[in-house]
Each structure stands twice: as C-alpha cells, then as structure tokens.
ZAMARGU-4260 file (C-alpha; in steps of 0.2 Angstrom, whole numbers, plus 5000, padded with zeros to 4 digits):
<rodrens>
0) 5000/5000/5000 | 5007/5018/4997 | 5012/5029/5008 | 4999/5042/5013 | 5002/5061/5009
5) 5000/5073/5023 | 4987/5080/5015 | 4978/5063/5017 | 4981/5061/5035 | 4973/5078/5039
10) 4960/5072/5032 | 4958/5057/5041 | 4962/5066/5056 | 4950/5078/5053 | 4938/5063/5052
15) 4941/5054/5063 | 4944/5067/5078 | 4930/5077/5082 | 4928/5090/5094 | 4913/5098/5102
20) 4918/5116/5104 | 4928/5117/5087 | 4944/5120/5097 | 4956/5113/5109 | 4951/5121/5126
25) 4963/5128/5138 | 4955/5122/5153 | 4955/5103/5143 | 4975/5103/5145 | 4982/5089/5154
30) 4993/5092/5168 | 5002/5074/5165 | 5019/5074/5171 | 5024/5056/5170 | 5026/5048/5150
35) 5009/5042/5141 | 5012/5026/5129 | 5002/5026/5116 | 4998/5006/5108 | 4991/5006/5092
40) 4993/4996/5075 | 4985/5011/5063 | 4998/5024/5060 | 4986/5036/5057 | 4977/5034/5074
45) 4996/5034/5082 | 5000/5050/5074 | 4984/5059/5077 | 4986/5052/5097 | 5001/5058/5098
50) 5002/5075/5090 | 4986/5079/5100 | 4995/5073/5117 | 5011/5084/5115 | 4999/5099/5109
55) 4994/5098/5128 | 5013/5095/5135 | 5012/5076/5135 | 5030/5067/5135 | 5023/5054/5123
60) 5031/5038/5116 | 5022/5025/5103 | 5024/5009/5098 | 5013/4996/5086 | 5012/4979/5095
65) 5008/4971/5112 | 5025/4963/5113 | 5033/4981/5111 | 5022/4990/5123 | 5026/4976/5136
70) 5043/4978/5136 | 5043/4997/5136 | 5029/4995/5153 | 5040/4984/5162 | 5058/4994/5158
75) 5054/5011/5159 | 5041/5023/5171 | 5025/5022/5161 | 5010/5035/5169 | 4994/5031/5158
80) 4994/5020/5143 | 4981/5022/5129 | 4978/5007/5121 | 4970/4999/5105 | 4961/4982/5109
85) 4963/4975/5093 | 4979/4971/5086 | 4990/4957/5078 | 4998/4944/5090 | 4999/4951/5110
90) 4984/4963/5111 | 4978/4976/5122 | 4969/4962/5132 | 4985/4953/5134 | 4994/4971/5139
95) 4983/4975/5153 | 4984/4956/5160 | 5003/4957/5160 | 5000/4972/5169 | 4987/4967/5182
100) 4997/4950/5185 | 5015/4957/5188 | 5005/4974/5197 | 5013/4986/5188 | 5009/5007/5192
105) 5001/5012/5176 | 4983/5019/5169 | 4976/5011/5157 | 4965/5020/5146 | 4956/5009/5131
110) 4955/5020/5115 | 4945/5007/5104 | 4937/5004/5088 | 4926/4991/5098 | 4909/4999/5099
115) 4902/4983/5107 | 4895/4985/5128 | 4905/4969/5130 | 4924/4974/5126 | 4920/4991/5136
120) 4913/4978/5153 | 4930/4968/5149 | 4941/4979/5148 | 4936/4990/5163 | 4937/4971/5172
125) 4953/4971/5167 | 4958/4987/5176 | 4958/4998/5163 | 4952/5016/5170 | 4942/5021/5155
130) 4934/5017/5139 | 4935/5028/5124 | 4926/5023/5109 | 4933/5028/5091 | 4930/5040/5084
135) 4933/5050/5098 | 4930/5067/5107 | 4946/5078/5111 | 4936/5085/5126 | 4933/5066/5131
140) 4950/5060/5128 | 4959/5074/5139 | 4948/5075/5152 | 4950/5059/5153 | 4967/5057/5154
145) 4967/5073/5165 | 4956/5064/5176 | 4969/5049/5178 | 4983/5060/5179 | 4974/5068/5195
150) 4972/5052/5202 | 4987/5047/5200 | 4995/5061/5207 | 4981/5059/5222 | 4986/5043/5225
155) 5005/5048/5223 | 5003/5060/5236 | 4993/5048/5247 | 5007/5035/5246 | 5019/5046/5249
160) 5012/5054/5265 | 5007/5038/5270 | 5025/5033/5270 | 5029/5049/5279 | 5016/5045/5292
165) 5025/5025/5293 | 5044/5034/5294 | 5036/5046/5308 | 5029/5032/5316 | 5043/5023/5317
170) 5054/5038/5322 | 5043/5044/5336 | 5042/5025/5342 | 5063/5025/5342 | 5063/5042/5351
175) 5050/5036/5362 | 5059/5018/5367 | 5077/5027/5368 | 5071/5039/5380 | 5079/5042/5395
180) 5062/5043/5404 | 5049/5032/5406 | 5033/5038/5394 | 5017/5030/5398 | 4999/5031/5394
185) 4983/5026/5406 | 4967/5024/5401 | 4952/5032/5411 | 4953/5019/5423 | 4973/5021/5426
190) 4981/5005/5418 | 4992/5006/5407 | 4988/5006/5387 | 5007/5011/5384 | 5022/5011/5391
195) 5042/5011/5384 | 5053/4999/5384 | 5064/5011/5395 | 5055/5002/5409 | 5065/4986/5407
200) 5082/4993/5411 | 5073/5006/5427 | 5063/4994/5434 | 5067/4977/5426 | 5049/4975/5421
205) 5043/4969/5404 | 5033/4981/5396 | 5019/4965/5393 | 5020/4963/5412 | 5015/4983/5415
210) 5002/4984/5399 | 4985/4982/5408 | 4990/4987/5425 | 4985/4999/5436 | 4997/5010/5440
215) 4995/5008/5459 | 5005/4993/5457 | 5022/5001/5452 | 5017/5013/5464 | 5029/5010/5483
220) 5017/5009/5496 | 5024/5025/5505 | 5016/5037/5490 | 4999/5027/5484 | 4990/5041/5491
225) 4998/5054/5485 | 4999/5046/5466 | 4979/5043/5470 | 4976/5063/5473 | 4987/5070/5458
230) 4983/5056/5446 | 4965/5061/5452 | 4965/5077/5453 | 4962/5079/5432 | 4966/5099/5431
235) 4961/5108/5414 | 4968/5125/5406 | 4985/5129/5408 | 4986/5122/5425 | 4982/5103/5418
240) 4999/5098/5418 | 5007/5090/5437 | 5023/5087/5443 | 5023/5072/5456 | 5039/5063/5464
245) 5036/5048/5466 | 5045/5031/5471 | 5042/5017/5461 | 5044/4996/5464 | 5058/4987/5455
250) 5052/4971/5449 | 5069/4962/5456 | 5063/4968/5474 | 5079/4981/5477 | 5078/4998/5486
255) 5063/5010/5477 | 5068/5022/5462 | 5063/5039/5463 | 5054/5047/5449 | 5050/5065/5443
260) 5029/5063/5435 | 5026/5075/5424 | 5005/5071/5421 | 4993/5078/5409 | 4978/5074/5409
265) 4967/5067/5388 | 4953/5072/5384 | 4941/5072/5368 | 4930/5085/5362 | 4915/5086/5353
270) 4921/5084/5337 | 4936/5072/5341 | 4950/5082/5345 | 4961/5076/5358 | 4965/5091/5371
275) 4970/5096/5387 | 4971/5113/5389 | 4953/5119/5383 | 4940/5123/5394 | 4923/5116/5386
280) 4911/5107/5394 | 4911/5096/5379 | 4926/5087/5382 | 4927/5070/5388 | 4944/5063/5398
285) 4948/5047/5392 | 4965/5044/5400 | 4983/5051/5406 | 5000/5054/5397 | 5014/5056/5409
290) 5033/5055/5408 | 5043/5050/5424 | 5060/5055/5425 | 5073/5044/5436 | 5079/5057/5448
295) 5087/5043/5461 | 5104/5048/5460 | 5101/5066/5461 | 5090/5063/5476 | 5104/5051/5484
300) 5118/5067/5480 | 5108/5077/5489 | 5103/5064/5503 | 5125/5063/5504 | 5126/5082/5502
305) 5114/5086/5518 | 5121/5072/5527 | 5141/5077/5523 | 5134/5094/5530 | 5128/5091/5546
310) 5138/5073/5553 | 5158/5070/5553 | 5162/5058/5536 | 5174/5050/5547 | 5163/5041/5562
315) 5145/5045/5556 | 5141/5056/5569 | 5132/5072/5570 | 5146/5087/5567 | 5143/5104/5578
320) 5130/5112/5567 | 5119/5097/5571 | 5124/5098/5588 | 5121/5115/5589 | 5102/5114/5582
325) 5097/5096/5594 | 5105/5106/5608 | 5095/5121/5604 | 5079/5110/5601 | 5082/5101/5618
330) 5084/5119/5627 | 5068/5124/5621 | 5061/5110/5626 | 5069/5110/5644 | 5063/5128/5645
335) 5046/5126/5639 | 5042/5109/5650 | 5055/5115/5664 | 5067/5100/5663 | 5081/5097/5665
340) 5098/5091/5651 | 5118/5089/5652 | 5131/5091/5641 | 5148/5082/5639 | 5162/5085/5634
345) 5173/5068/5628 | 5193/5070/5628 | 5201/5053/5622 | 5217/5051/5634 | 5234/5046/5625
350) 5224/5047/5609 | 5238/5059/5603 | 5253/5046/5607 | 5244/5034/5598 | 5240/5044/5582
355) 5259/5050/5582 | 5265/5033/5586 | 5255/5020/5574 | 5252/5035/5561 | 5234/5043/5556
360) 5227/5027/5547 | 5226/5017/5563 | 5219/5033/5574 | 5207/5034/5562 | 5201/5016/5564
365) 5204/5019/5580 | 5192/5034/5582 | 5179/5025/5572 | 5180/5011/5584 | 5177/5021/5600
370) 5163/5031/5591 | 5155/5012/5590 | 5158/5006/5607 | 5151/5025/5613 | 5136/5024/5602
375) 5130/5007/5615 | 5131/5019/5632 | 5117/5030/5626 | 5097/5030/5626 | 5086/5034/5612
380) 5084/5051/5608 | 5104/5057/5615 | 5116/5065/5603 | 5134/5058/5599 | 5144/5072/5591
385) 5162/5071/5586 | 5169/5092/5586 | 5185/5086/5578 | 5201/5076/5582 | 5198/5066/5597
390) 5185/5076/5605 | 5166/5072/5606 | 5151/5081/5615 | 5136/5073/5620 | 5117/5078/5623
395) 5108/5070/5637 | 5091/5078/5637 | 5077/5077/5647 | 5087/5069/5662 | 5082/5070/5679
400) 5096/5075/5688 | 5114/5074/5688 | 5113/5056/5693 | 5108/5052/5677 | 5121/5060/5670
405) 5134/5052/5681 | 5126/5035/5676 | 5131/5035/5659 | 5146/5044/5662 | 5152/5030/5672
410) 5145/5017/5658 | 5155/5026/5645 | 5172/5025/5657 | 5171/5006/5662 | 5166/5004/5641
415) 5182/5010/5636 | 5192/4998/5647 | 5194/4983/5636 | 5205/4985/5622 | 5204/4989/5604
420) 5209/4977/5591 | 5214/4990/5576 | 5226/4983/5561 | 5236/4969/5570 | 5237/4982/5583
425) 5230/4980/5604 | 5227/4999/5608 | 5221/5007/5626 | 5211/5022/5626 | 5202/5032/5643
430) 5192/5045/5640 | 5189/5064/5651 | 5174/5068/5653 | 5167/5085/5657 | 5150/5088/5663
435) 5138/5104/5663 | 5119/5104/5669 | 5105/5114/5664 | 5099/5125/5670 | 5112/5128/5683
440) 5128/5128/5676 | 5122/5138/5659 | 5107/5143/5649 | 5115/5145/5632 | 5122/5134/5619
445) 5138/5143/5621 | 5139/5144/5641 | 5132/5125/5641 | 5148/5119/5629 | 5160/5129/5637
450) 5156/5123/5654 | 5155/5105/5648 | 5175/5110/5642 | 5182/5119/5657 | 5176/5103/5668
455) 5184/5090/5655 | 5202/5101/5658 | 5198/5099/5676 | 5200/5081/5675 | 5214/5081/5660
460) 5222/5092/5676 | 5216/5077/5691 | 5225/5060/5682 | 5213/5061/5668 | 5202/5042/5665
465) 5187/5052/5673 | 5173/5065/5674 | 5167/5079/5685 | 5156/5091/5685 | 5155/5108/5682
470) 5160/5121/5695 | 5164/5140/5697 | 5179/5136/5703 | 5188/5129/5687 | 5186/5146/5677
475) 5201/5151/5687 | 5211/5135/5681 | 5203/5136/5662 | 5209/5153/5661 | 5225/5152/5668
480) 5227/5138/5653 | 5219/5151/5637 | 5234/5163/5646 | 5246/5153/5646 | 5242/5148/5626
485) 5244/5166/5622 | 5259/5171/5632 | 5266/5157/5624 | 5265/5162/5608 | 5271/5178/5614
490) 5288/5171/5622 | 5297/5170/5605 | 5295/5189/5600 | 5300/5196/5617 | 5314/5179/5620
495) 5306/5175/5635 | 5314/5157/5635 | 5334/5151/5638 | 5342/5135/5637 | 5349/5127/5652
500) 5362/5112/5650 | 5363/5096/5660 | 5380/5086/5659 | 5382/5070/5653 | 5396/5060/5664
505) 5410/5047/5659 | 5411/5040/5677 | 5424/5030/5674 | 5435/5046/5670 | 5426/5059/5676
510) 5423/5069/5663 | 5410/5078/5655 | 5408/5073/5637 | 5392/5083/5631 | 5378/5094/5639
515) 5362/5093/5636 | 5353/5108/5631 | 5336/5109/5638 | 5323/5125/5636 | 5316/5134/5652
520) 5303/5150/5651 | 5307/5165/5660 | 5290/5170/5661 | 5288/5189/5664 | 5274/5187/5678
525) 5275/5168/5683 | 5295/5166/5684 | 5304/5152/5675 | 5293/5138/5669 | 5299/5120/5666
530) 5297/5111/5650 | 5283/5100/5657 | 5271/5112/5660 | 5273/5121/5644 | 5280/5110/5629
535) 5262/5100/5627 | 5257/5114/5627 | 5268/5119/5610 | 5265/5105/5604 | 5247/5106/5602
540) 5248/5125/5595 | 5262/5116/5582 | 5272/5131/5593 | 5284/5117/5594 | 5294/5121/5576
545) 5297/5139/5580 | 5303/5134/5599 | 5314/5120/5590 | 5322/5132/5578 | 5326/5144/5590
550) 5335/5131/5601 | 5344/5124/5587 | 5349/5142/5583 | 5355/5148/5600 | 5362/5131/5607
555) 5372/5129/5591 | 5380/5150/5593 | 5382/5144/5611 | 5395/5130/5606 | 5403/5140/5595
560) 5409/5153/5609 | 5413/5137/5618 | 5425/5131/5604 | 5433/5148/5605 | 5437/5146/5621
565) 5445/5132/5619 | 5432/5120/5625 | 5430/5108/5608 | 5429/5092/5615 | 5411/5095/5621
570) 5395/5087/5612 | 5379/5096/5613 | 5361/5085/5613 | 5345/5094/5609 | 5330/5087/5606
575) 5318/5086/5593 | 5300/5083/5593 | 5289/5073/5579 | 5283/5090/5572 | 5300/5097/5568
580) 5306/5081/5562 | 5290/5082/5548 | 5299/5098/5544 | 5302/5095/5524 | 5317/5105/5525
585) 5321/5098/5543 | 5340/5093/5536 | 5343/5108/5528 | 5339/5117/5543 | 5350/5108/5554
590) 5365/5107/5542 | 5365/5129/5538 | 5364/5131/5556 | 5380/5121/5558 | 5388/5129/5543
595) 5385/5145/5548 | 5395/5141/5567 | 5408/5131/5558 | 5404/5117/5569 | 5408/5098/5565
600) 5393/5087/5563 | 5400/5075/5577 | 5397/5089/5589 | 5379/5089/5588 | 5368/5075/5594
605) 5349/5075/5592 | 5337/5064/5604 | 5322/5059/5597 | 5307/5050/5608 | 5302/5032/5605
610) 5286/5039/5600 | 5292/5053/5588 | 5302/5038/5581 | 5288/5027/5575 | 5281/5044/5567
615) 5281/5044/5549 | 5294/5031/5551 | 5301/5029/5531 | 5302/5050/5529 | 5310/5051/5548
620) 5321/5037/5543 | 5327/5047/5529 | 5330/5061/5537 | 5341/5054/5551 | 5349/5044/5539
625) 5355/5059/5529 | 5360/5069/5548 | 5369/5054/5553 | 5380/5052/5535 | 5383/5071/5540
630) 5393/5066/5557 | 5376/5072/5568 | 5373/5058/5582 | 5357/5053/5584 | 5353/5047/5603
635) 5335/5040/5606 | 5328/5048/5623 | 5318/5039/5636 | 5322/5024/5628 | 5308/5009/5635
640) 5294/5019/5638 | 5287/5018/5618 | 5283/5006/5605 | 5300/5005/5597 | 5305/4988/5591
645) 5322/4979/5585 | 5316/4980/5567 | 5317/5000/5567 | 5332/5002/5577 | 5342/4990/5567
650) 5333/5001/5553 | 5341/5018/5560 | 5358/5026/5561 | 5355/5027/5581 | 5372/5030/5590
655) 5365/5031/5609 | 5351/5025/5620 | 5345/5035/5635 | 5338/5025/5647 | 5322/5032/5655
660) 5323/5038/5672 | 5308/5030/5679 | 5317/5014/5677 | 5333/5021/5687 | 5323/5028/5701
665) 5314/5014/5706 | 5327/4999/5700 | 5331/4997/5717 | 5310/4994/5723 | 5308/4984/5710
670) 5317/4968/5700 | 5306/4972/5687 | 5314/4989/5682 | 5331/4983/5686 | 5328/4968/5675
675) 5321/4981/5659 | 5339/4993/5663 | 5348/4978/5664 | 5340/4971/5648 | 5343/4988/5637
680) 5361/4986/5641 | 5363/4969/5637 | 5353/4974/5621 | 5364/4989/5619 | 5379/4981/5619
685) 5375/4966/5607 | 5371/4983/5593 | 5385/4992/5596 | 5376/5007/5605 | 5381/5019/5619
690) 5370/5020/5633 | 5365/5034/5645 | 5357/5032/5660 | 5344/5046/5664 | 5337/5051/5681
695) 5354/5047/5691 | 5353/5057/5709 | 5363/5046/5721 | 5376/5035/5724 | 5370/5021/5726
700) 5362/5021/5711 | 5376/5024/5701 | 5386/5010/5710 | 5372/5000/5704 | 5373/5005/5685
705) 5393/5003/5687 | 5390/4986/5691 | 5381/4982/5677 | 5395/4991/5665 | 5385/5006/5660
710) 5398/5019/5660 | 5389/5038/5656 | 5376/5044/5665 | 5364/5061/5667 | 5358/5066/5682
715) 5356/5079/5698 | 5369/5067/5705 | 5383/5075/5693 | 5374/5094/5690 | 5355/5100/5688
720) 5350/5110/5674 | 5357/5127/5676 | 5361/5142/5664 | 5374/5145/5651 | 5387/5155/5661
725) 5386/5142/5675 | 5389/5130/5662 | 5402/5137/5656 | 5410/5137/5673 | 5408/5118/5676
730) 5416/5117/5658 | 5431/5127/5662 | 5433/5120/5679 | 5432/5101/5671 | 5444/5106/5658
735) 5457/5113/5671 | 5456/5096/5682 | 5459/5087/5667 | 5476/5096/5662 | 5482/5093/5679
740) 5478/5075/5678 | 5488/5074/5661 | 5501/5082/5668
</rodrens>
C-alpha cells in the first residue's frame, strides 16, 4: 500500500477526531507529568494520538504491537497507557493482564474501535480506568486522561504521606523507646495502654508485664495516696499539667527508684480532638499521658550532700552544726516543760601518742571504733557528736538529775576499758569527761559547751580516766590555761625562753663529754617555767617548730663561743619533737645552722622519743639517715617507755640509747625495772650502741649501773639543769682538772 500524503492524513484526522467546541480548550489541558504510551497498529490513529498529546505538553512515546508495549511498561516509568484492543499477535487484552498480574503502576486508558457494551465491561474488568470509543471526542479524551493524571497524582501523594506517616511512626516509636524517661499512657481507669521499653532497664519490668496494670501497682506503698490525689486530681487550662515525685517498685525487689511525673491529663471534644488545655464542657477525659523521669541519683547526691553537711564523714556522727540545732531543740524544750539536760564533753586520753605513734590510718580506725563502742552507752533520743580530732560532746536531754548524767558517764568509762583490736594492733584508750547541767551551770548553747569544756580540763588536770562536773571554781584554772596559750606564743618575739644544759658523765674518768641543752621560760609574771608544763602545750599549738628552731639556733651560737674558748671536745644534745622532724626541710635546717658556726657534725647530737620515732617512720628514717652520714649523732631519749622495736632500730643510724629515768629511780623497789635497765644494756651492747642512764641522783644508784657496766650517766647526782654562764664554769673548771691530771 502507498504511503499516505500529509494531506491525506489531515484528512483522516480531521475525520476521525472530532471535537465539540471546534477547538482545543485551555481548561482541557492535561497536567500529566509522568510519559503516556500510546499502543496502536493504525499509524494514522498513532500519529493523530500523539500529536494531539504533545499539543497539551504530554512526554509521549508509541509503539505498534503488544510485545513492544510490554517491554517498554516493564523497563521504563509508564504513567497512563492508551491502548488499542485490537491488534495482531499480543493485544491490548494481553497488555493489561501482564499488567494486572506482575502489578505494575500504570493507567490504562482503552481507545477502541470496539463499539460493542461487551469489550468496554472487559476491559474495565481488566483494570483499565476508562473506555474511549473511536472516533473519539478531544474534550473526552483529555479530560479523561486529565482525570487519571489527577488520580494518579492523588494517590501519589497519598502513598507518599502515608509513608511519611510510617517513617514518623517509626521515628517517634525510636525516640520514644530510647528515652531516657519512662513515657506511659493510662486509660480512664489508670492502667496502662502504653508504656516504653525504658522500663525494662529502670525497673526490670517487661513492658507486657506493666500493659494492663494499674498504676497503683508500680506505685511504693509510701506514696499510693499521693499518686491517688494527683493522678485524680484531672486539672484543665493551663494548670492541667502536674509534677509528682514519686518512688516506684523494681520488679527484682531492690531499694525504690525515685521518679519526677510530669501528668497531663486526655481528653476528647465534641468533634474528636484530643485536648488538654481547653476549657469546654464538651470534652470527655479518656485517660493520662505522663513522663517520669529517674531522679534517684540526684535525690541520693543530695541525701550525701545534707548528710556530709551536718555529721563528721569519718565516724558517722552528728558534726557541731547538728549539735548545735538538737541542743538548741532540747533547750527549748527544757525551758518550755521546765526540765532538765547535760552536756559532755569527751577528751580521748593518750589518743595523741597513739596517732603519732602508729600514724593517722590506725587513729582513724581507732576513732571509728570508739565512736561504736560510745554509740551502745546512750538511750534513744541522746546526741553523739564528734567536734573534731579526738574530742566528742554529747546531749543528754530530758534527764532527771545529775545522777543520770553520772550513770552513763560511768558506763562510758568502764566501756572504754577493754581494748581495741585495730590493724594487728591491741590499743588502750580512757576518756575525760566534762559535765555541765541545765539550768544551773548555763542557759545557752555557748555557756552549756563551754562549761561541759572547762570541767573536762579539770579532770585532764586530776590523772585524767574520769569525769566531774561543772563548778565555778575551774574558770580560774581554764583561764590560767587560754593565758598561758597566748603568752606562749608571745615568748618567742620578746625571748622569754633560755636554754639550760645538764651534763652527761663518763664516770669512769670523770669527765663531761656533752651537755644537754634543755629549754626553760622566763615568764615575765610567773618566773621560770619547766618544759613539762609548757611543751604540750607547744605541741598542740604546732608552737613546737618555731621553739625547736630557735633552740637549734641559740644552742648551736652557744657551742661555738665554747669552741673559741677552747672547749671543743664538748657534744651538745638537743632534742627534737615529731613536728619538727615532719619539717620537709628539717635537714637543711639543721645542716645551715651548723655551717654558719663552723661546727663539726660529730658535735651535735639529736634525741628523738620512741614515739616521735615510730612517726612517719620511712620520711623520719630518711632524714636521720641523711644527719647521721653528716657526722650528727642521733641518741633515742627515754628509751623503754614507747613502742620502738628491734626491726626500726636495726633500721636507724642510732648512735646512743637513753635509758628512762623512771626505770633508774625505782630499780632498786623493783626487779622488774632493774631487769628492763639491765636488759637495754645487754641489748645495747650486742648493737653496738652507747647508753646513757637518765634520772641518776645518788650513789647508790650509780654504783648499781657501774655494776652492770654502764659507763655515762645524766643526772642531779653530777649537776642539775642550770644556765649557760654556770655551764660554762663547770666546763672550764672540768677542763682545768683534766690538764692537771695529764700532767
């Protein structure tokens, strides 16, 4: 068949197509995006489709066959198809059940020569969207494929927000789950119609255990009835939201969790919105949405936080500012109900010696320990309160008399008088115990405290391992010890103190071979003052460094002008206390000092206490390591009266051992004494060691000590304590004895 002309086609066209208004409307445009497929045999039709498509912006592509139309629909993003039923081979029947069986996303429209009712049934059963009979309108045609572009796009748009609405859901159900918080729902009722997984990990429930529950049963019983009146309570407007702490069960029965509830109320309205904060009378509540925040270690920080604040961390006790307010409490009380209460005042005896002794790790166990034993001498309702160190005040309220008071003060006495297992360690401890009485011996806080003080000083005074009450009289003895305190630290700046030198004896010649240098205070009202009543004293202020510097300093110009003089055989011995010997310069303290007089190290001996010893042992080993290998000897003073043991002294650069005095003044009353001297020598010799005997004021004691071959005593046998110019004179004159010997 020949081609047809152009000519001819219009024609045909013209004939075929028809439309009703004469022209192509604007408002019969399509506003098809995605590609049309046009299937059709007849060129003519195909041409006349297609020109009329792209006239209304159509991306348009054609094809003649089944096959051809198949192939395109299943490789490429067809929108609408318009297809010819009848054609040779696969037809347009064939077309749409490929597409209906492999559901495929495109329109079909049926443009047909087929004027039959039958082929338009079948091919809408087929799932074609419309059936268009040839000839055909152009109105019809577009709108109807206008018509299946808008659905398209409608049911695009539904997918797509459909999917939206699946990705938010599943987003908000990750938020939700991965929450920090528990977030629940309840229904009218109060079970629970929802709740996060975040309960699992909380409260170790499974969320199908908690779905259907009332929330009662999480609830602990302490707060059911507050959780019934808030969850209750159902507030509107902008006050419906509630915050609630709560404690809630864990399923594994441990300790309550505490939550922060945050509640707000659901309600629907009239026409099906869900609401909380309008106010019509329309609405209906249907149930709760609350969040509950885990606030348990914030609330356990702050239960630590208020309890650091008002007990000592060490022992558990109340501290003074919850002394203070019980005290102030139980006066109130007293005052009101006309009763009566007492205070004490607890001093541990020989607590110090310990602590310096054994070091602060054991007299801390050691202070825990007594705070437990004390703990059993109360009743209900007293206070325990440790001030600091080793002293602790104690409230009695609502006692009787002072009878009372004296019961348990007794109680706590005979308590501390078995011993104390602490670290391998079987430690002693007594207590001093003040007492003050309301309402006679104070009415304040302050007065009551003080009171409770003065009388524990009173017995610290009287052997200590005791208590007494309160009287007027002590003030005079309690002020005479806050004097004392400050004209101590006075002394220094206006050189109140001297040292005074006790010689040390070689009784088998006769000669002295070092003085002592020992510290006296020349006190501008009270005269001179021995070491005893004052060097606790310094200790306790940690006066004791500047005291000990200052000796050093003096004794050390002193030997020089000796050594001018032409005494330079002479040793001095000065003593040093655990606080100076903490001193991190200590050695280069000692060594300047020497330097500076020119004085050889071997001249200068330095006597320690057992007790200040066993101090910081490794750092104090050290440093009197370092002294010795600098010539200094090291002598260790009242040697038998501490806790030394083999171990350190075969440990230490010890030259000499002193041997107490309370063991030479009574040796000859007691074998035990005698026995402890005459074991030091023994032990003396068999280290190599010097030993001095202390204490040595008659003859026949040092007869006794020659016996047993110690050689160099100290005593008032051989010279008391006495000033540096009558030193000098006992030097001078045991110099000139000895040249006449020689000679």
């Amino acid at each position: 068949m020949p081609e047809k002309t152009n000519e001819q086609m219009n024609n045909e066209l013209n004939i075929t197509c028809t439309n009703t208004s004469g022209n192509t409307n604007a408002s019969n445009r399509t506003d098809a995006v995605e590609k049309i497929l046009i299937v059709d045999d007849e060129k003519l039709h195909q041409y006349s489709l297609m020109e009329l498509m792209k006239q209304n912006n159509c991306d348009v592509e054609c094809v003649s066959s089944g096959d051809e139309a198949i192939e395109i629909i299943q490789n490429n993003n067809i929108g609408i198809v318009l297809l010819d039923l009848n054609m040779d081979g696969i037809n347009g029947e064939d077309v749409m059940r490929f597409i209906s069986k492999n559901d495929i996303n495109t329109t079909i429209i049926v443009v047909s020569g087929e004027t039959s009712f039958e082929a338009a049934e079948n091919a809408l059963k087929h799932g074609a969207y419309d059936y268009i009979r040839k000839p055909y309108s152009i109105d019809n045609l577009l709108n109807s494929v206008n018509n299946a572009t808008k659905k398209r796009q409608l049911e695009a748009d539904n997918h797509k927000m459909h999917a939206q609405l699946r990705e938010s859901e599943k987003l908000h159900r990750y938020i939700v789950n991965k929450s920090p918080d528990i977030v629940y729902i309840l229904n009218e009722e109060g079970r629970f119609t929802f709740i996060n997984k975040r309960i699992e990990t909380l409260l170790g429930y499974k969320v199908r255990e908690v779905i259907g529950k009332h929330y009662t049963e999480l609830v602990h019983d302490d707060d059911i009835e507050k959780a019934q009146f808030k969850f209750n309570e159902r507030r509107t407007g902008n006050r419906a939201s509630i915050n609630i702490e709560l404690k809630l069960k864990c399923k594994n029965n441990d300790h309550p969790r505490n939550f922060d509830n945050r509640i707000l109320p659901i309600e629907i309205n009239s026409v099906g919105v869900y609401s909380s904060h309008e106010t019509e009378d329309n609405k209906k509540f249907i149930g709760t949405y609350g969040i509950a925040r885990d606030i348990t270690d914030r609330i356990e920080a702050e239960e630590i936080i208020r309890f650091q604040a008002y007990h000592d961390m060490l022992t558990r006790l109340p501290n003074r500012t919850l002394l203070n307010d019980r005290l102030s409490q139980a006066l109130t009380h007293a005052r009101r109900n006309k009763t009566n209460l007492s205070v004490m005042f607890l001093d541990l005896d020989r607590f110090k010696m310990i602590n310096d002794t054994l070091g602060h790790i054991v007299g801390d166990h050691l202070l825990q320990a007594v705070a437990m034993r004390l703990r059993h001498c109360l009743r209900e309702g007293d206070t325990l309160a440790r001030l600091g160190g080793d002293e602790f005040t104690l409230l009695l309220p609502e006692v009787n008399s002072k009878q009372d008071a004296k019961l348990v003060a007794k109680k706590i006495i005979k308590s501390l008088t078995m011993p104390f297992k602490i670290d391998s360690h079987e430690l002693f401890v007594s207590t001093s115990i003040g007492i003050s009485h309301y309402p006679e011996d104070g009415e304040s806080i302050e007065s009551l405290i003080k009171h409770a003080d003065i009388a524990m000083y009173s017995v610290k005074g009287n052997g200590k391992n005791n208590y007494q009450f309160y009287d007027n009289k002590m003030i005079n003895a309690y002020s005479n010890h806050l004097s004392l305190e400050n004209d101590l630290r006075r002394a220094l700046d206006d050189d109140q103190f001297e040292v005074y030198y006790q010689p040390q004896i070689n009784i088998e010649t006769r000669e002295i071979f070092a003085m002592e240098a020992l510290i006296r205070w020349n006190h501008p009202d009270r005269g001179m003052i021995n070491p005893g009543e004052f060097i606790a004293l310094a200790e306790e202020t940690r006066l004791i460094k500047q005291i000990g510097n200052w000796i050093f300093q003096n004794t050390c110009a002193e030997l020089k002008r000796w050594r001018e003089m032409g005494l330079d055989d002479i040793r001095i011995a000065v003593n040093v206390s655990a606080i100076q010997l903490e001193q991190y310069d200590f050695v280069e303290f000692v060594l300047d000092v020497l330097s500076k007089n020119d004085i050889p190290g071997e001249f200068l001996e330095i006597e320690i206490t057992e007790n200040t010893l066993m101090h910081d042992t490794d750092d104090g080993i050290l440093k009197l390591r370092e002294l010795s290998a600098n010539g200094i000897k090291i002598a260790i003073d009242d040697f038998g009266t501490g806790y030394s043991s083999l171990n350190y002294l075969k440990r230490l650069p010890i030259d000499t051992l002193k041997i107490d005095q309370s063991f030479v003044r009574d040796m000859s009353k007691s074998d035990e004494d005698s026995s402890i001297i005459k074991a030091i020598i023994a032990m003396a010799k068999g280290l190599n060691l010097n030993i001095i005997s202390e204490g040595v004021e008659t003859e026949e004691q040092l007869e006794q000590l020659r016996t047993w071959r110690c050689k160099n005593m100290q005593g008032f046998l051989f010279g008391r304590p006495m000033p540096c110019i009558d030193a000098v004179d006992m030097l001078k004159d045991h110099a000139q004895i000895k040249m006449h010997i020689v000679e």
